[in-house]
N, C-alpha and C positions, 0 to 999 in steps of 0.2 A: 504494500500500500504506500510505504514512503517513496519509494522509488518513483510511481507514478507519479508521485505529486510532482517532486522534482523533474522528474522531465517534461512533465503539462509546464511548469514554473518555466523553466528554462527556452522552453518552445513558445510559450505566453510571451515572454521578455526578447526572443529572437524578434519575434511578429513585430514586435511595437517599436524595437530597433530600426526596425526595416521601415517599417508607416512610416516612422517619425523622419525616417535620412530623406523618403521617398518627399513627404510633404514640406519641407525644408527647402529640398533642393528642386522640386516644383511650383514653388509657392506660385506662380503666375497661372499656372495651369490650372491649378485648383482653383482659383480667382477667377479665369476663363469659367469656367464648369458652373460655378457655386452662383455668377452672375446672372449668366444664362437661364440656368435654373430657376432663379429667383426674378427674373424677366417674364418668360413665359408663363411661372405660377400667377405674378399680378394681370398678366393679359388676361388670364382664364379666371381667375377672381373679378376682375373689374365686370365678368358677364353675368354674373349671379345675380339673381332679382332679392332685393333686399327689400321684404315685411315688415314694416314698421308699424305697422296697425295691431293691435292687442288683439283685436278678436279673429285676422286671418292665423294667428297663431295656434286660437284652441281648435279643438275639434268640434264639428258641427253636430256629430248626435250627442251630445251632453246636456243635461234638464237645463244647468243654470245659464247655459248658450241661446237655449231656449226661449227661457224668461226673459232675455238681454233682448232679446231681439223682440217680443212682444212688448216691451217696457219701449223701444227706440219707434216702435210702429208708432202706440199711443202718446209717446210724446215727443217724437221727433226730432232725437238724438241723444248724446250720454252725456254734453258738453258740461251741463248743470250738476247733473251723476258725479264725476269727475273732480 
């Protein structure tokens, strides 16, 4: 059982050797990659429809969704409610 540790330990600490020379001596390339990345994630975020309304939030078969909306018929919004 010790043995394994040690060589999982040794081979953990090879790896990280190796990341670490790798991301050091590529720092621009990772910068390339990571910008990119985070370029086309804001393209694809910027398309998401964003609900700002409380009630498209809940679900529509709920009792007290219900009453919200029977309450908005009779008087004609929640502006007062609020």
């Amino acid at each position: 059982m010790r043995r394994t540790y040690i060589n999982t330990k040794e081979s953990l600490k090879k790896m990280l050797v190796r990341y670490n020379n790798f991301a050091f001596n590529n720092s621009y390339i990772i910068f390339i990659v990571v910008a990119i990345t985070i370029g086309i994630s804001a393209f694809y975020a910027s398309k998401l429809p964003v609900k700002t309304d409380f009630f498209e939030l809940l679900p529509e078969n709920y009792r007290s969704i219900g009453d919200l909306n029977r309450v908005i018929d009779s008087v004609g919004g929640v502006g007062n409610l609020i």
